[in-house]
C-alpha positions in Angstrom: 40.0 23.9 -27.6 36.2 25.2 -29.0 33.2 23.6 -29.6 30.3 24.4 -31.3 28.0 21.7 -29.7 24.4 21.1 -31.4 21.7 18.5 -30.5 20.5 16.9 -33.5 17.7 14.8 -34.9 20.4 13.5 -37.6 23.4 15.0 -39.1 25.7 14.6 -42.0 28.9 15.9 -43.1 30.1 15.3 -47.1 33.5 15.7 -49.0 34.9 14.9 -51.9 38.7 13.2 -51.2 41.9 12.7 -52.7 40.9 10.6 -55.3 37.5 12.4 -56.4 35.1 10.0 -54.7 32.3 11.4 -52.8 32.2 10.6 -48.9 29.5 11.0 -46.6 29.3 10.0 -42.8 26.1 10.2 -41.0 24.2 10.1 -37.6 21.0 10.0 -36.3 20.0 11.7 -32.8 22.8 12.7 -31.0 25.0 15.8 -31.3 26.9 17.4 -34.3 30.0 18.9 -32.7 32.4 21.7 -34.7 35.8 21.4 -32.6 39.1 23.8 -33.2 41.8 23.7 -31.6 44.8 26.5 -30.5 48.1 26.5 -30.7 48.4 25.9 -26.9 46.1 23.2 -26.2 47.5 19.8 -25.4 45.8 16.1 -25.5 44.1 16.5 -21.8 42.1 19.6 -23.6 40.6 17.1 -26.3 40.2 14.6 -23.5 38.3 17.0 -20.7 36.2 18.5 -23.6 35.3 15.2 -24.8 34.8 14.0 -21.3 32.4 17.2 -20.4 30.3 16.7 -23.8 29.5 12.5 -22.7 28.2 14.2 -20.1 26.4 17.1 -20.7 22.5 16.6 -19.3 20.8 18.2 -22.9 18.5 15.5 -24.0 14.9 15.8 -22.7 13.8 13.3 -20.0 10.2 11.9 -19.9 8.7 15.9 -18.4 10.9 17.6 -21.6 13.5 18.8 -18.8 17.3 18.6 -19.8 18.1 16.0 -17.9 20.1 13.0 -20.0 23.6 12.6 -21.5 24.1 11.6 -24.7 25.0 8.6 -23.0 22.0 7.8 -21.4 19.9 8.4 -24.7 22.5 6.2 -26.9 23.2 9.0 -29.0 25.6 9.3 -31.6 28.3 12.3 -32.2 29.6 13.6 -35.7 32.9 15.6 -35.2 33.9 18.4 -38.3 37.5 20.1 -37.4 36.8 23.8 -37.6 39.4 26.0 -37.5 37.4 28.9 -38.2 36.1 28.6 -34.1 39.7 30.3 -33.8 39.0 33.6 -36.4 40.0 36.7 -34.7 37.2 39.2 -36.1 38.5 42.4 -33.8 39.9 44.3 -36.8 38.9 45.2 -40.0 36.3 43.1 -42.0 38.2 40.0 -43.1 39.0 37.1 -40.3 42.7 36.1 -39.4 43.1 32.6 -38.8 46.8 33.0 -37.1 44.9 31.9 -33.4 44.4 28.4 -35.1 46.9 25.6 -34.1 49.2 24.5 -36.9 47.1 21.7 -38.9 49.5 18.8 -37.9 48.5 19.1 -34.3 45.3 20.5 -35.0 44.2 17.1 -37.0 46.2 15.0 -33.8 43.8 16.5 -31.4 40.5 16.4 -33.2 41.3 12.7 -34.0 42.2 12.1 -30.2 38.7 14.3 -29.2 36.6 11.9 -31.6 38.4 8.7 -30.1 37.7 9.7 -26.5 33.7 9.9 -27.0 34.2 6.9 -29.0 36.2 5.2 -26.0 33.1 6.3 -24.1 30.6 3.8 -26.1 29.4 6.8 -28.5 29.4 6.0 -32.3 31.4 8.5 -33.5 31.9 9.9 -37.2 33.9 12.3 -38.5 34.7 14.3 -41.9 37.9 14.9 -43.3 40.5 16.9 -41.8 41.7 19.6 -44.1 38.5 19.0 -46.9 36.3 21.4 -47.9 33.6 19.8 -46.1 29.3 20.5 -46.2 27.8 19.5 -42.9 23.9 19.4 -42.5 22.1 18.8 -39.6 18.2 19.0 -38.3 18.9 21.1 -34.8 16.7 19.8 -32.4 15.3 22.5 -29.8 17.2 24.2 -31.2 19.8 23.0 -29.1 23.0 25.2 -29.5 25.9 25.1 -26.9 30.0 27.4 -27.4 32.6 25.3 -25.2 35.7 26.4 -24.5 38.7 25.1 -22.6 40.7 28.4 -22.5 39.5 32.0 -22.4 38.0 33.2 -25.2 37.2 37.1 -26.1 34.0 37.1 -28.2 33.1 41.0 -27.8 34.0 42.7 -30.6 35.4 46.4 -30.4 34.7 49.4 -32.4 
């Protein structure tokens, strides 16, 4: 699994569903996090990424040094699926997907992701699996973390 992990001030994430209705989830300080998954990654990925972002020291203490969790500073999490964290980019100009895990599991494991940090007293929101979503957020720092569970090639060739 990836994350695209970003401290925030406050955060949103909007959609229209099924029906037409327009949805919006929000949070305040805390962290927006962008999570794909791959076709090999299992329910203990979701659960040590989740895990390793409760505890990740990236909020300021009282001397402006990363030193609390998002724990410690009651923050609050907004979790967007993002398949696109899986684009291979090595060829050509246009991104193939074909690293992504299959949407059925996909969805399993970013709903299992967002349950663990909420099993870890976070109040978690999340868009819509599968929508065409528009997140906003106010980065604070800027704060901007890449997570990764397996190995991931980020140089590009050529």
């Amino acid at each position: 699994m990836r994350a695209v992990v970003q401290r925030v001030r406050q955060a949103s994430v909007r959609w229209r569903d099924e029906d037409g209705h327009d949805r919006c989830r929000r949070i305040g300080r805390g962290l927006a996090v962008l999570v794909g998954v791959g076709p090999t990654d299992e329910p203990v990925d979701a659960e040590r990424l989740a895990d390793k972002i409760l505890r990740l020291r990236i909020f300021p203490d009282g001397a402006g040094r990363f030193n609390l969790s998002l724990e410690e500073v009651s923050g609050e999490a907004l979790v967007v699926s993002q398949f696109t964290l899986y684009a291979d980019v090595r060829r050509g100009r246009r991104p193939s997907f074909t690293g992504a895990a299959a949407p059925a599991r996909a969805e399993e494991l970013c709903e299992r992701f967002a349950s663990r940090l909420a099993a870890g007293g976070i109040p978690t929101q999340t868009g819509s699996f599968g929508a065409r979503m528009l997140v906003s957020l106010e980065n604070e720092g800027p704060v901007t973390l890449v997570l990764s569970t397996d190995p991931w090639e980020t140089r590009i060739h050529g």
